[in-house]
C-alpha positions in Angstrom: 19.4 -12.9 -24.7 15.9 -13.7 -23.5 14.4 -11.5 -20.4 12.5 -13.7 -17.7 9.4 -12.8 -15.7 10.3 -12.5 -12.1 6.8 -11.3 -10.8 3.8 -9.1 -11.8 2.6 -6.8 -9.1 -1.0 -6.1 -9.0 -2.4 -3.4 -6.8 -6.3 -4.6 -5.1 -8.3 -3.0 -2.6 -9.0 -6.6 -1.0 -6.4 -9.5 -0.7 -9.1 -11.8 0.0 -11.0 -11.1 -3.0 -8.0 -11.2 -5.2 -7.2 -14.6 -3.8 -10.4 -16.2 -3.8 -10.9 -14.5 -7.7 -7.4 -16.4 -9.1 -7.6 -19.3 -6.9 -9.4 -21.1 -9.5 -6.4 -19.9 -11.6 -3.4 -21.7 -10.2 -2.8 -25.7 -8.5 0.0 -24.5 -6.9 0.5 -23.2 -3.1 -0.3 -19.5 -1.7 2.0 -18.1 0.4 -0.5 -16.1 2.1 -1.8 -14.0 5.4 -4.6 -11.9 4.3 -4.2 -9.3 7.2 -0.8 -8.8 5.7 0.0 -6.4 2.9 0.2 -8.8 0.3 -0.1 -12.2 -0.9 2.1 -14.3 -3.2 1.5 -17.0 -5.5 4.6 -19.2 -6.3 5.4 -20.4 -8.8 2.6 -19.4 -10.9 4.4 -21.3 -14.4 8.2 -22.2 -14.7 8.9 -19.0 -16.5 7.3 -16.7 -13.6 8.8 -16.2 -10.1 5.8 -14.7 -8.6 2.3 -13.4 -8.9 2.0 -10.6 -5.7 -0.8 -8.6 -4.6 -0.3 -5.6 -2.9 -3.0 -3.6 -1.4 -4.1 -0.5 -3.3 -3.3 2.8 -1.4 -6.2 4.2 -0.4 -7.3 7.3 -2.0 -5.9 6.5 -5.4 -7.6 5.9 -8.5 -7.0 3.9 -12.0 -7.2 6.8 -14.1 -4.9 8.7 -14.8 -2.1 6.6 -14.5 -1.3 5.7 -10.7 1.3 2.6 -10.0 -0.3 2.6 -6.3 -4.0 2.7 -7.8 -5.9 -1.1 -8.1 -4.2 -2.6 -11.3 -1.0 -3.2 -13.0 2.0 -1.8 -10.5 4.8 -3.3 -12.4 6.5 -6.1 -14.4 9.7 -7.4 -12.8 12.0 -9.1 -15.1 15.3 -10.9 -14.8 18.4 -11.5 -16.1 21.1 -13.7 -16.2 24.4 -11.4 -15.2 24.9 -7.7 -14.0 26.6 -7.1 -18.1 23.2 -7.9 -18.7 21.3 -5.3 -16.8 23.5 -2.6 -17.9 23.1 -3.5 -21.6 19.6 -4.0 -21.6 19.1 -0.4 -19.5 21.4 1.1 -22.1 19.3 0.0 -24.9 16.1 1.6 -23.4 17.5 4.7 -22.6 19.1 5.3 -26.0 16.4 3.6 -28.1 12.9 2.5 -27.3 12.3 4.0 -23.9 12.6 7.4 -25.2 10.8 6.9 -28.9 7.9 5.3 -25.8 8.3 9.1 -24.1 8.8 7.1 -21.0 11.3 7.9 -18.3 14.0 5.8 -15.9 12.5 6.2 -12.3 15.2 6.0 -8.7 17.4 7.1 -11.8 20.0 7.9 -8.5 19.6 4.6 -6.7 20.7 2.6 -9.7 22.3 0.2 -10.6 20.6 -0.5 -6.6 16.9 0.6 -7.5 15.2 -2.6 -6.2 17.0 -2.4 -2.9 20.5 -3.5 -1.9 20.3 -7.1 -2.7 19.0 -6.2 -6.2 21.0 -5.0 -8.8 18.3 -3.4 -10.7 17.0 0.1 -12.9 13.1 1.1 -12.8 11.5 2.7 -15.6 8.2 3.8 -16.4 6.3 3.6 -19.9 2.4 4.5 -19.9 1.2 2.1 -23.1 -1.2 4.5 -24.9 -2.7 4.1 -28.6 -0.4 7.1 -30.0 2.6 6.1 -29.0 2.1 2.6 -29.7 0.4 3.4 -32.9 -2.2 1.1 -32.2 
């Protein structure tokens, strides 16, 4: 089984300069209105749904770890049947998720986390040099 990018959300405090900075990036169309609270590139390569950019909450910063600070929110991935959710959720929770220390978030909301017309699980992993033994 082979996980697909569905998007990459990427906190910024300005839309327009995150537009105009990976314009030069992509051929393909914006769908775009930079008053709004974000923009989204589609599709960015045939294996990626969507590039989004979300505005940064204000008052938050990069360090430590913030998902609402500028920079990596999350990674969105997809798969092809609800068997395969489940199995690949099981596998993190039992295995690598916890030798990562990290930690199933909305663990309540699932298998619904992503909203009601996503069947989905969260989960949060902060990539640091000890526990990737980098």
């Amino acid at each position: 089984m082979s996980l697909r990018v569905h998007h990459i959300e990427i906190n910024s405090r300005s839309l327009a300069d995150a537009f105009h900075s990976i314009l030069a990036f992509s051929r393909t169309t914006w769908d775009s209105n930079l008053r709004s609270r974000m923009l989204q590139l589609q599709p960015l390569k045939e294996n990626l749904e969507r590039l989004i950019f979300v505005y940064a909450r204000p008052g938050t910063d990069a360090a430590p770890f913030d998902r609402y600070a500028p920079g990596l929110n999350h990674l969105a991935f997809t798969l092809p049947t609800r068997e395969a959710v489940d199995a690949v959720r099981m596998d993190l929770i039992t295995g690598e998720l916890k030798r990562l220390g990290g930690v199933e978030l909305d663990e309540n909301k699932y298998p619904y986390a992503g909203g009601p017309d996503y069947y989905a699980f969260t989960f949060l992993v902060v990539w640091t040099d000890s526990n990737l033994n980098l």
